[in-house]
N, C-alpha and C positions, 0 to 999 in steps of 0.2 A: 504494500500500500504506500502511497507518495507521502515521503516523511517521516516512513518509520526507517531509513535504510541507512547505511553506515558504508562509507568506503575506506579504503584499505588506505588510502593518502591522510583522510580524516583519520583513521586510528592511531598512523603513523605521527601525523603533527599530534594529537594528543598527547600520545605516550612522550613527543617530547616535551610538551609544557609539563605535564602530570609525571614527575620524576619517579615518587613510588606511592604508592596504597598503604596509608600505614591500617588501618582498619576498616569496618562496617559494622554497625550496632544496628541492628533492625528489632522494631518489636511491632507485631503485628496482630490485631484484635479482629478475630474471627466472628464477634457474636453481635456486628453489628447491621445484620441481616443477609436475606438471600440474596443481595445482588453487587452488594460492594462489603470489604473489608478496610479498616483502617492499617493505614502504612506509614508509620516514620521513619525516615532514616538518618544516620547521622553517618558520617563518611569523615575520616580524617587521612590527608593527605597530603605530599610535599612539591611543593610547583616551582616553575620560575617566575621569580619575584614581579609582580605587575603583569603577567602573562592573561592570557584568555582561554579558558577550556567550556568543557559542557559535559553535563550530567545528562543520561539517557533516561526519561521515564515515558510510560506507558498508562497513562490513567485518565479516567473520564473528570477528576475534580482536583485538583492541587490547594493545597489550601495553604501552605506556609515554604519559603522559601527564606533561611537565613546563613549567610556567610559568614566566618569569624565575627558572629556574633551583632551584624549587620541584617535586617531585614533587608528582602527584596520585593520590588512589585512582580507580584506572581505574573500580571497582564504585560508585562515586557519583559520577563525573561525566559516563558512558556510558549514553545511553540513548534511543530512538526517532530514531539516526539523528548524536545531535548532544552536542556536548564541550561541558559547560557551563567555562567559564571566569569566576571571580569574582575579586573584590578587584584590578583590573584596576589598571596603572600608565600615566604618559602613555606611553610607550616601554613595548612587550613584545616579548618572544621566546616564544613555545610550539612545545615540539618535540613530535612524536605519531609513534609505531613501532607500525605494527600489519601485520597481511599480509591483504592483498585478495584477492577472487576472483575467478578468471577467470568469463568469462560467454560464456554461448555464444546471449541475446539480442542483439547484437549491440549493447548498452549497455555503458559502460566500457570495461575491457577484455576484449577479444574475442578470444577462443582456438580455431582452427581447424585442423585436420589435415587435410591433403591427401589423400585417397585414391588417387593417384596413385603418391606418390613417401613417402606417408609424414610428409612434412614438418612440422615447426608454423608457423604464420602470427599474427602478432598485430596488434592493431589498435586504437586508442579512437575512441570514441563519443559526446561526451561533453556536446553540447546537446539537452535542457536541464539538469538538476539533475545531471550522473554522474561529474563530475569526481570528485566525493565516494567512489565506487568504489574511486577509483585513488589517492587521496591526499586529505589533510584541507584544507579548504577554506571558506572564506566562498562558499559558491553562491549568488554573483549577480552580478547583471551590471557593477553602479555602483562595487564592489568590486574595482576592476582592480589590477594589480599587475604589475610584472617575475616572470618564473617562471627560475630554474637545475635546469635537470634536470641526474642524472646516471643514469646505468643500466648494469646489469651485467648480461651478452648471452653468449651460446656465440659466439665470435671471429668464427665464419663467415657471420654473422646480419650484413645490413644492420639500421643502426636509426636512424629518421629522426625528426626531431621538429620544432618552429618554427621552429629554427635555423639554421645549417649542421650539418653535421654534421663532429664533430671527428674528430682519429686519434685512436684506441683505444690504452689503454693495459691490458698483461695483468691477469687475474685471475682469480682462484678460483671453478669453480664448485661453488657450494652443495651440490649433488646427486649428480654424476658429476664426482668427479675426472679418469675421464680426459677428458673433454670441456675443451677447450681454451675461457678464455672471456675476456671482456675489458669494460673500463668505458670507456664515453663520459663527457665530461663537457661540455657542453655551453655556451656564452656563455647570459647572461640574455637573455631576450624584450625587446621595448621595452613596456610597461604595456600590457595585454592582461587582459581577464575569463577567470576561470576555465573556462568551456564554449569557448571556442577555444585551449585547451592542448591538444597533440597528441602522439600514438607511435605510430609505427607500426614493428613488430619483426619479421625474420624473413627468412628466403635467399630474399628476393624478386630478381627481375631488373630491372636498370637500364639504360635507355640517355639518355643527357644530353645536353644543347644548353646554349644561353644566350640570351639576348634582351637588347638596350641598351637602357636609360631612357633617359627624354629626358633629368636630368641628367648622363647622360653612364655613367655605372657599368654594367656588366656583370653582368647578374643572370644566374645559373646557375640551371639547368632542371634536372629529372631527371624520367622518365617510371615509374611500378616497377606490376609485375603479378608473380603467384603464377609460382616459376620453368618450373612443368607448362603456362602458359598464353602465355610468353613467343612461342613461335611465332606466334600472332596477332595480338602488339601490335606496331600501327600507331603507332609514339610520335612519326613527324618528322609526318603529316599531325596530332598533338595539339598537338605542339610549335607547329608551325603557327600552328592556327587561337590556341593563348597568345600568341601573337607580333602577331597579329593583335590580339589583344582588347589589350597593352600598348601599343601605338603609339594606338587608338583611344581608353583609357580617357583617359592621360596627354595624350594632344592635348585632348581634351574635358574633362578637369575643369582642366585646368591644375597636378596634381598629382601628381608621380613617383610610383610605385611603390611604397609606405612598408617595405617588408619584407625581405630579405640574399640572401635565395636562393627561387626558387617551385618546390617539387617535387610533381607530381601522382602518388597510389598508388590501383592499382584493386585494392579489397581486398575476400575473400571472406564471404558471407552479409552482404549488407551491408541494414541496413533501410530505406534512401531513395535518390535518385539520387547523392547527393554533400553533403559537409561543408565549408564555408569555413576551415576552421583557418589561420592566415597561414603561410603558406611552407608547408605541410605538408597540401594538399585531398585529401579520400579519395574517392573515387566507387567506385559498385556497378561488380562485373568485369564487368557485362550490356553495358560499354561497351567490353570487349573481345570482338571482333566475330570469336568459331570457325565462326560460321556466316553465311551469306548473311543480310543484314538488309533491311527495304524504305529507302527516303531518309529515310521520317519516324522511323525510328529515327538515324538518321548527321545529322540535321538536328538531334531534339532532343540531340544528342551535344554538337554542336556550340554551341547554346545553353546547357546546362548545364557547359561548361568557360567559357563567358564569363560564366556568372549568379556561378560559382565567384569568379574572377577580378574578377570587380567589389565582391564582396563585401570584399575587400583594403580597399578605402575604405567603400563601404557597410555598416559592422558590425562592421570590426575596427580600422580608425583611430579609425575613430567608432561609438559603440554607444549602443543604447537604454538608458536609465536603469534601467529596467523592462521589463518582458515586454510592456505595454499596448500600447507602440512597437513592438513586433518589427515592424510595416509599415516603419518605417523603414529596417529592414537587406529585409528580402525584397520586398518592393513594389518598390521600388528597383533590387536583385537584377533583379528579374525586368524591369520596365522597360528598362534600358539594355543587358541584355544580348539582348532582342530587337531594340535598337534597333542595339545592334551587330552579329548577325547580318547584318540586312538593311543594313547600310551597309560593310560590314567584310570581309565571308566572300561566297564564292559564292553561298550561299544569302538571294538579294536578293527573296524572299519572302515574307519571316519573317513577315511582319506579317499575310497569307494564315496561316502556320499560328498566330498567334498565336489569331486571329479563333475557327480551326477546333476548336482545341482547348484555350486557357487561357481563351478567353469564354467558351463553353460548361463550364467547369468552374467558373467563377465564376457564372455563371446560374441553375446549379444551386445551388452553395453557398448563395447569397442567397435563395435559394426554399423553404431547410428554413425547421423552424418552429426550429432553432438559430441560423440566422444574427444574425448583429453586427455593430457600425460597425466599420471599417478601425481605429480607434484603438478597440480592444477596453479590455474593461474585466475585466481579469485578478489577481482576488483572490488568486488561489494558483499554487502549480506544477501542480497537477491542470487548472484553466482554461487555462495555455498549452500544453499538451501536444497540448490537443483543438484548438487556434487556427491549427497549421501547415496552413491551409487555403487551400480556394478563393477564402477573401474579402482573405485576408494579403498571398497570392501575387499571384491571377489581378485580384483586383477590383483592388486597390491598383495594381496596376501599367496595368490600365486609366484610372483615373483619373489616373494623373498623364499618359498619355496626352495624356488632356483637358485637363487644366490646361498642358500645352504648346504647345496646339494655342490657349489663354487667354490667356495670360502671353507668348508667343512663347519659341519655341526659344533665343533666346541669353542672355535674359530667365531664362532656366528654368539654363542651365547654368550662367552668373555668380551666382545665387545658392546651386546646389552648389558652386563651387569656393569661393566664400566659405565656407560652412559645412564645408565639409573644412578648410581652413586655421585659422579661428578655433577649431574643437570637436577637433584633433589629438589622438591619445587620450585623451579627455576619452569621456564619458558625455553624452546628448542628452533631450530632448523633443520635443514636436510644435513647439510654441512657437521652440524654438530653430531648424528650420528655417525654420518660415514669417516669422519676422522677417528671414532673409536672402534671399527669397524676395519678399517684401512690399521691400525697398530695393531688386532689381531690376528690377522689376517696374514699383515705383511703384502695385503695384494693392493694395487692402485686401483680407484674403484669410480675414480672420475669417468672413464668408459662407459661401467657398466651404469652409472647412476645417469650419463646422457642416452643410453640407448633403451634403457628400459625405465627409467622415470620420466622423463625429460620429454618424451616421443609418446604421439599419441599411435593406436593401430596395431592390429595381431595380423602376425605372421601364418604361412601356411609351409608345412614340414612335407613333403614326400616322398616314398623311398623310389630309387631309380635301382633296377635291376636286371643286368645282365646275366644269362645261362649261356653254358657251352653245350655242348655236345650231348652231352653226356648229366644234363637238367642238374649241373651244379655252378653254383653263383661264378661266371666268371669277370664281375663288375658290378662293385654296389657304391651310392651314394646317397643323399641328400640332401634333396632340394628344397630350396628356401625363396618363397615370395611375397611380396607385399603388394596391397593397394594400392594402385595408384596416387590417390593424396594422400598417404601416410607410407611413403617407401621407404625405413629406414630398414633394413636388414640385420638381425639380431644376431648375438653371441647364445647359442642355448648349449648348458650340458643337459642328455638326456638318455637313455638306455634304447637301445633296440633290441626288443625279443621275437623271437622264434617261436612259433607255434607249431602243435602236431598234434595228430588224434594217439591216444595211446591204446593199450591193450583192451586196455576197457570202454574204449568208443569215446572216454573224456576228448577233450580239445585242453593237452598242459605245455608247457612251456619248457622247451626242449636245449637252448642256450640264450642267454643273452648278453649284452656290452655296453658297456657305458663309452659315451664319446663328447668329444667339443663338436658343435656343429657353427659354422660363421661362414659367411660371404652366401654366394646364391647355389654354389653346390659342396658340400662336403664326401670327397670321398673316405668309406670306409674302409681298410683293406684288410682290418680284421675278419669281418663275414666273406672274404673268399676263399672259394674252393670248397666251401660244405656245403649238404644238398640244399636245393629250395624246400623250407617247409610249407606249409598248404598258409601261417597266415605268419606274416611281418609287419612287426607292431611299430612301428615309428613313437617314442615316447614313452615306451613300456615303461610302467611307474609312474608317469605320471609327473615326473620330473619339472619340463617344460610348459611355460604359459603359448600355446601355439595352437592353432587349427592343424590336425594332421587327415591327411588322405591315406585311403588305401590304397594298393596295385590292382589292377583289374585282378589277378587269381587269385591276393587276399581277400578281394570283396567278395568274392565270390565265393570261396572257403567260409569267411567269415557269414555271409547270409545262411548259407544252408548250415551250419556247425553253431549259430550263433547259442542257443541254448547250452549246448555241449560246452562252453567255454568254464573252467573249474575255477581260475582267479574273478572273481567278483571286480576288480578293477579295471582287468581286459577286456573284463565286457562290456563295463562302462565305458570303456575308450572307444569299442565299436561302438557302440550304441551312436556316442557321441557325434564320432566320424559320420558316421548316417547320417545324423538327422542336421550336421552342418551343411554337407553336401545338398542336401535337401533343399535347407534356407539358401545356400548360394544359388540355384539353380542348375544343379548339378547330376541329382538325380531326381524321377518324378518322385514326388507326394504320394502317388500311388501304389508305388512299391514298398516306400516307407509305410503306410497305413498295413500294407502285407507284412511285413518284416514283424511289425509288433503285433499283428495278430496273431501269427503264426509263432512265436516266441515268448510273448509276454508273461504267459503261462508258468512256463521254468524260469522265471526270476526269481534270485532268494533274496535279494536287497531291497528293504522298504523304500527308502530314498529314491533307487533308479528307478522301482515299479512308477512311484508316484508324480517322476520327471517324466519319463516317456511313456506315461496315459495321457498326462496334460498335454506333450507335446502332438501326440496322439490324435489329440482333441482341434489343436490347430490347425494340422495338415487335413484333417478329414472337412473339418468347416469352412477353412479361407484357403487351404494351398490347393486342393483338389481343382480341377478343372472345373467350373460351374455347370456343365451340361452332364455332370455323372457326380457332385455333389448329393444331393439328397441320397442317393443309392448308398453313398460310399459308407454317409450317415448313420443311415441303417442297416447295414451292416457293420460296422463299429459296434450300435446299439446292442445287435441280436449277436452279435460272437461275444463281446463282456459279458452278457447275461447268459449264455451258452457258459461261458468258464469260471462265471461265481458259481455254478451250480456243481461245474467238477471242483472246484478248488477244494482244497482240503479243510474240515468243518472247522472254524472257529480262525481259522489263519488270516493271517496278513492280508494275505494276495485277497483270501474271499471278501473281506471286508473293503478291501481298495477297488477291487469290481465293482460290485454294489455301488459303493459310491458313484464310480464313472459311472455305470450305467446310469444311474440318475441324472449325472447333471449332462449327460448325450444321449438320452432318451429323445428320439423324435419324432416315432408315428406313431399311430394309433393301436398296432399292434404292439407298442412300449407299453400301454398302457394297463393291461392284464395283470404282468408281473408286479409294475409298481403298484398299483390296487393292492395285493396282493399280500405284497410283501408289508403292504399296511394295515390292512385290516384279517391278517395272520393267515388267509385263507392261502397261502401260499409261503411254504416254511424253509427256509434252506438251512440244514442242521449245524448246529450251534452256533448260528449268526442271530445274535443281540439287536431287533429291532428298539433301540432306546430311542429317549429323547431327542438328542441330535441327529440321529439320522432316520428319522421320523420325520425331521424338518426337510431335511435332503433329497429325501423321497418325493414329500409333497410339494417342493418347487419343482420335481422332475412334473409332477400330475398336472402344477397349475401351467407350467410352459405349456403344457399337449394342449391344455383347455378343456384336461378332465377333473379339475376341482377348482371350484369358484372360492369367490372373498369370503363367504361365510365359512366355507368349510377352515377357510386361514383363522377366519376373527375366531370360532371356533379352538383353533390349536395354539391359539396366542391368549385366550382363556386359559387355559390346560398350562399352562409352561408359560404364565406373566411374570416372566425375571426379563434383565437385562437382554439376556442372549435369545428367550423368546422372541421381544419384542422385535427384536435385529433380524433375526429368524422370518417374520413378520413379515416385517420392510424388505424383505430380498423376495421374498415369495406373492407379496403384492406387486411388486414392480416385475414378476415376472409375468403374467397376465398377456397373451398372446395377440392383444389387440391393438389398434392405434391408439382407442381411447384409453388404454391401458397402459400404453408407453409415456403419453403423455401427461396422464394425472402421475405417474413416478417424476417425470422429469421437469415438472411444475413443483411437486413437492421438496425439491430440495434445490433448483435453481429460485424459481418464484417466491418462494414461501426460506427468510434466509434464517426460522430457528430452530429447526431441526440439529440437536447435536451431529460430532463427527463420526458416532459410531451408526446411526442411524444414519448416514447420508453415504456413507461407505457400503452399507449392507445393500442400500434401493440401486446405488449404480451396479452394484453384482448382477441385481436382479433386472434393470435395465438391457442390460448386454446377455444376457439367456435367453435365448431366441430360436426357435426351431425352423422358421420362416423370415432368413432377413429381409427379408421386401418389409418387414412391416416397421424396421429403422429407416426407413428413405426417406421420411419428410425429416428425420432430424438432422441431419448434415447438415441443412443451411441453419435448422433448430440451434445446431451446438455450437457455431463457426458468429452464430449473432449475439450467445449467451458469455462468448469466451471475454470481452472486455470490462463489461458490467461486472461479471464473477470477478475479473483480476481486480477491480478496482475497490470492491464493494466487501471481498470477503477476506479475512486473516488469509494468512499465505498456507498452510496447511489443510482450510476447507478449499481455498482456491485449486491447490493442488490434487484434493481428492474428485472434486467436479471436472477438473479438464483430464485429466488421466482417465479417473472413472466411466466418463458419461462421452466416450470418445465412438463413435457408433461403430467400432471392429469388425464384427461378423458383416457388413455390406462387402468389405475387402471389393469393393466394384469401383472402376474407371471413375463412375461419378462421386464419390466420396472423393476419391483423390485429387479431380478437380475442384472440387467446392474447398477444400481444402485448403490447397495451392493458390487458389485464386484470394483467399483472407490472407494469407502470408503476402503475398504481392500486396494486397491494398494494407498492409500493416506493418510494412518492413520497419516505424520507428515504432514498433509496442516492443514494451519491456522484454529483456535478451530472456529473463526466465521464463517468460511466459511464451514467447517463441518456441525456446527450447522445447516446453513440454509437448507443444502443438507439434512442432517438427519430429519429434519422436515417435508421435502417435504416428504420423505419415508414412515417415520409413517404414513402419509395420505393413500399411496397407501396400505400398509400394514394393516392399519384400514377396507381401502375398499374391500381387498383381505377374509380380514378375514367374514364380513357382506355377502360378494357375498356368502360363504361357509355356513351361513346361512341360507340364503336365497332361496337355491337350492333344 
């Protein structure tokens, strides 16, 4: 929104008048109604003498502004977001009393009612820019500072924050006298940036542990979920797997735990999987499990409390300077807490779903016409907003990957542990790691840090093979290409395996080599002179951040044997290989739909089942040729419900059928099973028809246009919680009609107070269409809606509306023009809101291109 936004030149001229942060004293009083809370802040800090700076806030009323003890007129110093502060002294105090508002984007603070029991729930939100919401702030990162909260709470309220939390001492509420209420007051944080200051408020349920540092201290646990959801929470197997990721962080960086107490809160409408705040991590409730889930959800469960947990050092001991870095906190992130899944927790496969599902999301990322290098180049807060991506996440933590597998493993951790030690709440650059990194190493790493950070664009691997005479390799290499506008050509180490069928009809792995691959061909001359085996793995392990192809006889091998394959990893890499070819235009759509028909079956990895059903679901709806679509549909349909019936009772696989079959149910003949399967008259043995997928079912029935709004308002009776309602809203917006698409996409464009978990669930159910002809009037709908939205709504509902509510399933000529033709007439609208729109495009234009293939 114009006025909330912060540029990187601005932070920079800040941070140089604003020398350091010596404090923030906030006390904030929750009890003075449902729509705003009181906020003071007191901020002390060191400038240059006579200088000019500014305070960030975010609030609908300011009521007091005073400088070293100097009143200000609020009406001249309040304006687009921010407190001007002049005639600066080296030593200041500026106190600021205003009252915030609650938000029910799930930005700042977040105010939620239980429909349950009634209750209120509160919660912050507050990377990137929203601390400013909740109290006045230098928003940014380099900017750290000790925080003293204090807050005054209705008595019966837990209320958690970075700290411990203390005993409550009484007090007045604001509102309701007789409501009993009381004030925390909280110890200072140790220096810590504004966007990981934490609260979270409200008669949540607790159950506690502890877990010992390796110094020796006893760090206290506590697990909290909404009091209505408490029955479900699983907190000793969370506890758990913390305790887990503690013993593995602290052995591995050589660095205690830096923070007093670590308490995890699963809190409701939440807009991501989870927040790093120290001591205080908030994750989506979706991780309190009411209903039967598959493993690749309890796996990424599992992962996302250790990505949480590594962030302690990754981001909040130590933090980016700037937003350019955020790979440094998330790359990271995501790196070692797959690495401690598969070393740490049961789930000693991670690296299988790593492959199946954060490669693939990074492949894609790197493929739009947005993508960017890992150290992003972030002029404002609007540019990092749009950067929590594939390339931050998934790429970045591929490549450090590689650079481990470069550098060697111990090579790689002695120089994090160095850099957590020397940069201890301090602020970082790219620079500052790779110099510690570069001393243990001993390797120069300016190279690698311009070719794989620095550079946007993935590479593609192929093996080149020559046979003699006598069908033994007599010339092997690999080939290396790139994009056109993004040609740099990479350094990768990576293994190449050898595949064969063995005695027993498996497909195992018969030799393999590790090699440097750089420039555009690398010859091997290891793999000569031994026979061809039927499949050649380009990347075996997994090593390399790369697109690899097969040889025509691997593909070939590998289509008919794919099942057969025994590493779980190599199958993921075929899989992968496939369905990349696919998106390039490489192979049709309709072979890929064969391949995972034909296969899917013998999948033993939750993760890949649950990657290539979805992708499954794309090629059958938008890559397929449009004049044998509906067929291809239906038969998808009718072979998933064909093989939940053989899958094995109570499994994985049977329950992830089901599912798809549900949400690609398209004819009338769908219609039977799903009835069925709901009202019991059709049983598939030991499959748990519960509450969730209850709902899943009945959006499959309302897409067909076999169960109307009542039978919904009916099942929204039955199961009036949070997640019913949500449930609700995706299953009325799926409604197979015009007038159907349109009362969803009035209810959350036209109508702007729908929270963000209710406007997320309606676009789900927006885009579940078993007849796209009936999104055609809304391309010019969504292309008239896009600037109103950007201008009118927080950047996070903006961003669930144009994402969300982007008409996909047309994947037709004319979306792409209606499209195109708003980019052209809006080339000056905001670069993030471009961005998002341009994203969507590429898709359709991917799937445009694949239909032409596939034809």
């Amino acid at each position: 929104m114009p006025g909330e936004n912060l540029t990187r030149a601005e932070a920079i001229e800040r941070a140089g008048v604003v020398t350091a942060v010596e404090s923030y004293t906030v006390d904030l009083d929750l009890t003075t109604g449902p729509e705003t809370f009181a906020s003071t802040t007191v901020v002390r800090f060191t400038a240059t003498e006579g200088g000019t700076t500014f305070l960030d806030l975010v609030a609908p009323t300011l009521h007091e502004v005073t400088l070293n003890g100097r009143p200000l007129d609020v009406g001249a110093v309040f304006a687009d977001s921010r407190i001007t502060l002049e005639g600066l002294a080296a030593e200041n105090e500026v106190r600021v009393v205003a009252d915030g508002a609650y938000m029910n984007t799930g930005e700042g603070l977040h105010r939620f009612v239980d429909p349950v029991d009634g209750e209120v729930y509160l919660y912050t939100q507050f990377e990137v820019p929203d601390a400013r919401r909740v109290f006045a702030t230098f928003e940014q990162p380099d900017l750290k500072a000790p925080f003293q909260l204090s807050v005054t709470a209705p008595a019966a309220w837990h209320v958690v924050s970075n700290q411990p939390t203390p005993e409550p001492s009484a007090a007045s509420h604001a509102t309701e006298p007789d409501v009993a209420a009381a004030r925390w007051e909280f110890e200072p944080t140790p220096r810590i940036s504004t966007y990981l200051t934490a609260l979270v408020a409200g008669p949540y349920a607790v159950e506690r542990g502890e877990a010992t540092s390796s110094d020796g201290r006893t760090v206290p646990l506590g697990v909290f979920c909404r009091a209505s959801l408490s029955e479900h929470l699983d907190a000793e197997a969370i506890m758990a797997t913390t305790r887990q990721g503690f013993t593995f962080y602290e052995e591995t960086f050589g660095v205690p735990y830096p923070f007093d107490k670590y308490d995890q809160l699963f809190v409701p409408e939440y807009n991501m999987g989870a927040m790093e705040n120290p001591g205080c991590v908030t994750f989506t409730e979706s991780y309190v499990f009411r209903s039967q889930v598959t493993d690749a959800i309890r796996e990424r469960r599992v992962v996302t409390i250790l990505h949480e947990l590594a962030h302690m050092w990754f981001g909040d001991l130590v933090t980016m300077k700037w937003w350019n870095d955020l790979w440094l906190n998330e790359s990271f992130a995501e790196y070692v807490s797959t690495l401690a899944t598969a070393e740490a927790t049961e789930w000693d496969a991670a690296w299988t779903t790593f492959n199946a599902m954060e490669k693939t999301w990074a492949y894609r990322q790197d493929q739009l016409p947005s993508t960017h290098p890992i150290v992003a180049e972030i002029n404002d807060l609007d540019d990092v907003q749009v950067n929590f991506d594939g390339i931050t996440y998934a790429k970045g933590a591929s490549v450090l990957k590689q650079l481990v597998a470069w550098v060697g493993r111990d090579e790689f951790v002695g120089g994090v542990s160095a850099y957590f030690r020397k940069h201890a709440w301090g602020n970082t650059e790219l620079k500052d790691l790779l110099v510690e990194l570069e001393a243990t190493s001993g390797r120069d790493l300016a190279a690698w840090s311009k070719a794989w950070l620095e550079t946007a664009g993935v590479n593609t691997l192929r093996p080149a093979v020559e046979l003699d005479a006598h069908g033994r390799i007599a010339a092997f290499a690999v080939e290396q290409s790139a994009p056109a506008d993004h040609p740099t050509i990479r350094p990768h180490r990576l293994g190449i395996g050898f595949y064969d069928l063995d005695d027993s009809g498996a497909v195992v792995r018969t030799r393999t080599v590790q090699v440097d691959v750089d420039g555009e061909r690398t010859e091997v001359p290891e793999l000569v002179e031994f026979t061809r085996p039927g499949l050649i793995l380009v990347n075996d392990d997994d090593l390399a951040y790369a697109k690899v192809r097969l040889d025509d006889d691997s593909l070939a091998f590998a289509v008919e044997h794919l099942s057969r394959i025994a590493d779980p990893l190599a199958r993921s890499l075929v899989w992968g290989s496939v369905w990349d070819a696919v998106r390039d235009g490489e192979t049709p759509a309709s072979a890929y739909v064969d391949l995972v028909l034909g296969n899917i079956a013998a999948e033993t990895e939750s993760t890949t089942v649950r990657t290539t059903l979805a992708q499954l679901g794309l090629a059958a709806q938008s890559y397929v040729a449009p004049d044998r679509r509906a067929a291809t549909v239906e038969r998808v349909g009718d072979t998933l419900w064909a093989l939940a019936q053989d899958a094995a009772p109570g499994s994985d696989l049977q329950l992830q059928l089901v599912k798809y079959f549900a949400s690609l149910a398209s004819t009338a003949g769908h219609v039977a099973p799903l009835r069925g399967l709901l009202d019991s008259s059709v049983v598939l043995d030991a499959l748990r028809v519960d509450t969730d997928l209850r709902w899943e079912i009945l959006q499959g029935l309302v897409a067909l246009g076999a169960a109307d709004e009542a039978e919904v308002e009916a099942a929204r009776a039955a199961d009036d919680t949070a997640t019913g309602r949500q449930a609700a809203a995706r299953a009325l917006a799926s409604v197979p009609t015009a007038a159907g698409k349109e009362r969803a996409f009035a209810s959350v464009v036209d109508d702007a107070d729908a929270p963000n978990a209710i406007i997320r669930a309606t676009a789900a159910g927006f885009v579940r269409v078993t007849d796209p002809a009936v999104l055609e009037p809304f391309a010019r709908r969504y292309v008239d809606a896009l600037v109103p939205i950007w201008e009118n709504r927080s950047y996070h509902i903006a961003e669930e509306l144009i994402e969300g509510l982007y008409p996909a399933p047309l994947a037709s000529a004319e979306l792409r023009d209606t499209v195109r033709g708003w980019l052209d007439a809006h080339a000056d609208a905001p670069a993030a809101l471009r961005r998002m729109v341009v994203e969507s495009l590429a898709g359709t234009e991917r799937a445009l291109a694949a239909q032409a293939v596939d034809a």
